[in-house]
N, C-alpha and C positions, 0 to 999 in steps of 0.2 A: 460836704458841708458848704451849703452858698446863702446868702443875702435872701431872704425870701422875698421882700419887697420894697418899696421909697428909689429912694437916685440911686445905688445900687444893686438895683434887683436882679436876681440872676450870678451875681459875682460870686466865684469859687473862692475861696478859703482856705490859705493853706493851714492844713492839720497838720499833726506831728507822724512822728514815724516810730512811736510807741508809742505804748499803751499808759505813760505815766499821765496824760491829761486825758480826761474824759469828757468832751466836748458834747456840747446840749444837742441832741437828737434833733433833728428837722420838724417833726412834727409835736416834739413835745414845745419845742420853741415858737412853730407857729398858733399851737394850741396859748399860750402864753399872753404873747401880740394880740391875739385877738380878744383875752378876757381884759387887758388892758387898754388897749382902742387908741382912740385921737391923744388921751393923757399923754400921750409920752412926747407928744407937739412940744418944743421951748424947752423941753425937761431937766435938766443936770441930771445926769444919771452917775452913779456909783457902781463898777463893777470886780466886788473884790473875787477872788481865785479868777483870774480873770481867761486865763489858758490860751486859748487863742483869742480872745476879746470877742467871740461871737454873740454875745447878747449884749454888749457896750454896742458893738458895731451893726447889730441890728435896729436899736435904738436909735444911732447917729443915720442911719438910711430911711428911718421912719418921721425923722422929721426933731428927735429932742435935740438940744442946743450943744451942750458938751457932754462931755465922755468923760471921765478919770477911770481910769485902768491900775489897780492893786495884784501882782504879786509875785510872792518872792524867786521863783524859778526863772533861773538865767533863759533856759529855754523858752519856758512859757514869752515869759516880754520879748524873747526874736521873732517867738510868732505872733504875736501881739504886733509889734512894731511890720514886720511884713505885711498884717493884713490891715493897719491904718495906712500903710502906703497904697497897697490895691485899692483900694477904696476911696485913695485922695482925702482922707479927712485929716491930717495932718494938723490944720487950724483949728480945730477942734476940741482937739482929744491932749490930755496931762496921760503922763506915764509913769508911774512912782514903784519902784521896787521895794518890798518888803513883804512883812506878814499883814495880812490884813487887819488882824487884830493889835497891833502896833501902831499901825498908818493911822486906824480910826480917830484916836485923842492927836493926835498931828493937826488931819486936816479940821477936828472941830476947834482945836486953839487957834488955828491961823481963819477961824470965820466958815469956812466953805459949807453948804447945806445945801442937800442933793432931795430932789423931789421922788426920786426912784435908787433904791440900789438892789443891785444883784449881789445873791450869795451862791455859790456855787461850789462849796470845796469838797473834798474827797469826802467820799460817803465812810460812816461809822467811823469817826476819829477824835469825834470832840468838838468838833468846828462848830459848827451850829450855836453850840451852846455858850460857847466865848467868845464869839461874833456880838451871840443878843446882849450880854450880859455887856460885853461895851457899848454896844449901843445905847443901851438904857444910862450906861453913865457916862458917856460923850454922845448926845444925840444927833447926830450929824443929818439926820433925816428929818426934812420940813415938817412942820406939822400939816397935817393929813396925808404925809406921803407915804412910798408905801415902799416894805421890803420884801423882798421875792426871794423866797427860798429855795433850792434846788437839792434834797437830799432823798435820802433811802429810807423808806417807809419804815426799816426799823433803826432809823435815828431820831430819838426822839428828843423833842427842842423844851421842855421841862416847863416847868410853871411861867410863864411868861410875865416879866414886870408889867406894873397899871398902865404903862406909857404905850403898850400893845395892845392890839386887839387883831384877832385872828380873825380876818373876813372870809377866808378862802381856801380850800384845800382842793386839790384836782390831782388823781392817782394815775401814773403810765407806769403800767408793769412796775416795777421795782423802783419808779421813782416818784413822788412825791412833789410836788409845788404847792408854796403855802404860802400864800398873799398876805403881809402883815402890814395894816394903817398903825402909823404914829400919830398921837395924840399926848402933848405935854402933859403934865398929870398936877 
C-alpha cells in the first residue's frame, strides 16, 4: 500500500499484520482520486474507520488542508499515527479515538465541517447505515460536500434522508463506492 501521488508520492504505508483492517486497494483508491480530481485542493477531509489512515493520507498528499482521523482500534490509530509520521504530516492532521458514530455529534457541536469524509468500516455489519443516519442528524459535512462510501455491494445503505443525494456509484469486484453530495434540506 503507498501514496499514489502529491508530496508523497510513492511512500510505503505501513499495513497491519492481520487481517482485522481491510485497507483500500490501490486501484480501487486511485479509481476514487481521480473521479474526485482537484476538489480535494484546501479540503477538510473526514476519515472515519480510518485503519491505516490511507485515504485521509492520500487526501493530505493531494493537496486537502487537514485530515481528522476517527477510530476506535488501539491498533488502527498506531498505524495511523506511524503513517502521519512517514508522511511528515503531523501539522495537519487531529486523531480522535472512538466510534465514528459517537465522534460525529462531538465534532458537529464543537463547529468542525468537513468538505469530504471517508467512510470505510467493516463490510455487512451495520456501519453504513448508522454512519448516514447521524450524519443526517449532526451534519458535519459542508453543504455540497460529499461523503464516500466504501462498502460491500451487498450492504445496503437504505432509504437515504432528503439532505442526500446519491451521485455516484462505481463497482470493484465485491466492493462498492458510493459518492453522496450533502445538501441542507
Amino acid at each position: 500500500m503507498r501514496i499514489i501521488t502529491g508530496k508523497a508520492r510513492g511512500l510505503k504505508l505501513t499495513v497491519p499484520k492481520n487481517m482485522d483492517v481491510r485497507p483500500t486497494a490501490d486501484r480501487v483508491k486511485e479509481s476514487l482520486f481521480n473521479i474526485i480530481g482537484t476538489k480535494i485542493i484546501g479540503a477538510q477531509v473526514l476519515d472515519m474507520f480510518a485503519g491505516t489512515g490511507n485515504l485521509g493520507l492520500e487526501s493530505w498528499s493531494r493537496g486537502a488542508a487537514s485530515i481528522t482521523f476517527i477510530d476506535e482500534s488501539r491498533e488502527s490509530l498506531r498505524l495511523v499515527q506511524s503513517n502521519i509520521v512517514k508522511c511528515r504530516a503531523e501539522a495537519d492532521v487531529k486523531v480522535i479515538k472512538g466510534s465514528a458514530v459517537s465522534v460525529i455529534e462531538s465534532l458537529y457541536r464543537a463547529g468542525s465541517r468537513f468538505e469530504f469524509a471517508f467512510c470505510d468500516p467493516p463490510y455487512n455489519k451495520g456501519w453504513v447505515q448508522k454512519v448516514l443516519a447521524k450524519l443526517a442528524e449532526f451534519p458535519v459535512i459542508s453543504e455540497g460536500g460529499y461523503l464516500i462510501i466504501e462498502h460491500s455491494r451487498h450492504d445496503e445503505m437504505g432509504v437515504l434522508a432528503p439532505c442526500f443525494e446519491l451521485v455516484r456509484q462505481e463497482t470493484y469486484g465485491e466492493t462498492l463506492l458510493s459518492f453522496i453530495r450533502f445538501a441542507k434540506t
